[in-house]
TORSESE-345633 format. One record per residue (C-alpha): residue number from 1; residue in one letter; chain; x, y, z. Coordinates in steps of 0.02 Angstrom, whole numbers, plus 50000, padded with zeros to 5 digits. Each point is the difference from the previous one (the first is absolute). Last residue first. Example, Ala and Ser with C-alpha at 12.3 -4.5 7.8 and 13.67 -1.06 7.14 Angstrom:
<pts>
+-----+---------+--------+-------+-------+-------+
| num | residuo | cadena |     u |     v |     w |
+-----+---------+--------+-------+-------+-------+
|   2 |       s |      A | 50684 | 49947 | 50357 |
|   1 |       a |      A | 49931 | 49828 | 50033 |
+-----+---------+--------+-------+-------+-------+
</pts>
This chain:
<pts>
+-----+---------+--------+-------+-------+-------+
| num | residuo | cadena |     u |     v |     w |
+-----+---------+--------+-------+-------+-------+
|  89 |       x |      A | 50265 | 49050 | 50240 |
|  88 |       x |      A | 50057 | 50167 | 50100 |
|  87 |       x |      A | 50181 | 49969 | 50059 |
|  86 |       x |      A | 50039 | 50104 | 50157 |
|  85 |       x |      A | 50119 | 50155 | 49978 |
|  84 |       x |      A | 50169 | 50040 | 50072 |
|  83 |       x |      A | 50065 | 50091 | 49851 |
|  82 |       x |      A | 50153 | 49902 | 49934 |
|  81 |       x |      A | 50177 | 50051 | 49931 |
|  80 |       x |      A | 50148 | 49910 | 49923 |
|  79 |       x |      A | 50179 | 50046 | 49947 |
|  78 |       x |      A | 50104 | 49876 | 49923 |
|  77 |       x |      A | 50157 | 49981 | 50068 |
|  76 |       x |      A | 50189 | 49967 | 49964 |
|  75 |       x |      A | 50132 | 49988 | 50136 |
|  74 |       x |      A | 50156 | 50122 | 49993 |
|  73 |       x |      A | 50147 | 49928 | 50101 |
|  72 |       x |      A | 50077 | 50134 | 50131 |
|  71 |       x |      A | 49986 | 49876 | 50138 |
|  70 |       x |      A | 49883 | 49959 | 50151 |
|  69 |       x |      A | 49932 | 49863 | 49929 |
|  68 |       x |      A | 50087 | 49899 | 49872 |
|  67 |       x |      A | 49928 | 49862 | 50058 |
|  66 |       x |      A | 49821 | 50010 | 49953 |
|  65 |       x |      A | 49992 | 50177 | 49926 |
|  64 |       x |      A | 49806 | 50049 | 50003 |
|  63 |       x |      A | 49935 | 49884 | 50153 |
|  62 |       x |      A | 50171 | 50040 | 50077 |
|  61 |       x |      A | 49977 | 50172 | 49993 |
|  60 |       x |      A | 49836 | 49993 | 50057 |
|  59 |       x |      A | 50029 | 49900 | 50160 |
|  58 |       x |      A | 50145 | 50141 | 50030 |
|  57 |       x |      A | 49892 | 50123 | 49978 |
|  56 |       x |      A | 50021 | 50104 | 49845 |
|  55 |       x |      A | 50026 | 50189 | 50017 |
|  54 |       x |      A | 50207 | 50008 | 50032 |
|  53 |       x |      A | 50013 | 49912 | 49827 |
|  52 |       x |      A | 50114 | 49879 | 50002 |
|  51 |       x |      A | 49950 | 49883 | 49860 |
|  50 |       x |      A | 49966 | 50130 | 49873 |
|  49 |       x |      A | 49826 | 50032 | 49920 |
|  48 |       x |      A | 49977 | 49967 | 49823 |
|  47 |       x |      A | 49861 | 50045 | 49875 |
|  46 |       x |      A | 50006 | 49875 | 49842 |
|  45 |       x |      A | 50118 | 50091 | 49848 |
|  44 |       x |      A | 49869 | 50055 | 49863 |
|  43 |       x |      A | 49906 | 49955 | 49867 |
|  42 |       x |      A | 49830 | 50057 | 50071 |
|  41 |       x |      A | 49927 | 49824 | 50040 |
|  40 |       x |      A | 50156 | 49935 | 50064 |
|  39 |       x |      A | 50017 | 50131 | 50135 |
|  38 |       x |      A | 49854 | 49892 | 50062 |
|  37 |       x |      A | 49867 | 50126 | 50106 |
|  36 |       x |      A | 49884 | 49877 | 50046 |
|  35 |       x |      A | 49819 | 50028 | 50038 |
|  34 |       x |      A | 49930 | 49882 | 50142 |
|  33 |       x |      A | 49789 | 50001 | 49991 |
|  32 |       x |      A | 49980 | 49889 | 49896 |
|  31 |       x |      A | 49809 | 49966 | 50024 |
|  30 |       x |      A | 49974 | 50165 | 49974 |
|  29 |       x |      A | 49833 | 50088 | 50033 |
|  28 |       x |      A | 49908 | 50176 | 49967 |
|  27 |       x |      A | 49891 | 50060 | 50101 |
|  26 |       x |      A | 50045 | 50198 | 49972 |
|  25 |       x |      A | 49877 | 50129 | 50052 |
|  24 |       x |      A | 50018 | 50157 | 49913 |
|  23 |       x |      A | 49960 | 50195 | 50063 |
|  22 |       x |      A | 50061 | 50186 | 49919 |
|  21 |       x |      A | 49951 | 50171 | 50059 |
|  20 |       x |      A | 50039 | 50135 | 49911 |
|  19 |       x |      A | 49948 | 50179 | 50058 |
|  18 |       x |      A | 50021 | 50216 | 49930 |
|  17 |       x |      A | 49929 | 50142 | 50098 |
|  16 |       x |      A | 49987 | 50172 | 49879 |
|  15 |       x |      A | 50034 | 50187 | 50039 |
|  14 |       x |      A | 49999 | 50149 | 49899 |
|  13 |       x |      A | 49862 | 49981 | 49905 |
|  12 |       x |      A | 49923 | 49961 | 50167 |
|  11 |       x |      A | 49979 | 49840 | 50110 |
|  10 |       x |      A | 50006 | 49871 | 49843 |
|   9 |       x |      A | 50007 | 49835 | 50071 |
|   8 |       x |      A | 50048 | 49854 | 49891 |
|   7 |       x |      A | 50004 | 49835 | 50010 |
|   6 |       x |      A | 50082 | 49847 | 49954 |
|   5 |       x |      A | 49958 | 49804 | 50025 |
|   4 |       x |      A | 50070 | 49809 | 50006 |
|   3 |       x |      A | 49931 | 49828 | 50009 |
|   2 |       x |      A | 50075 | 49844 | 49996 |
|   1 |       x |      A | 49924 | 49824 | 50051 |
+-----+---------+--------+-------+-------+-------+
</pts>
């Protein structure tokens, strides 16, 4: 559902109040709802993160890096996102 509307107040020749209002109601569904961001899909070099990067946990580093955790290897990734949103069948 979408719906939208202007007006127009003229107060004097002088003077006029101008509105837009817009409204939509999205129910839309996904049933694949992970998108993937593959370097591979745009040609380029896949996004890397280094091994010893002050901002991964240690339990993340070694999730990402396996043994070379902790050092200045670069580990490839594919960056992923999800909205938190119940399946609707």
């Amino acid at each position: 559902v979408n719906a939208g509307g202007f007006a127009t107040l003229k107060l004097s020749p002088a003077a006029e109040i101008y509105g837009s209002g817009i409204w939509f109601r999205d129910k839309s569904t996904n049933r694949f709802p992970t998108r993937v961001f593959a370097a591979a899909n745009y040609g380029s070099d896949p996004y890397q993160v280094n091994c010893n990067n002050p901002f991964l946990s240690a339990s993340q580093a070694s999730a990402i890096c396996g043994a070379a955790a902790g050092t200045a290897t670069l580990a490839p990734l594919d960056v992923r996102y999800r909205f938190n949103v119940p399946y609707l069948t």
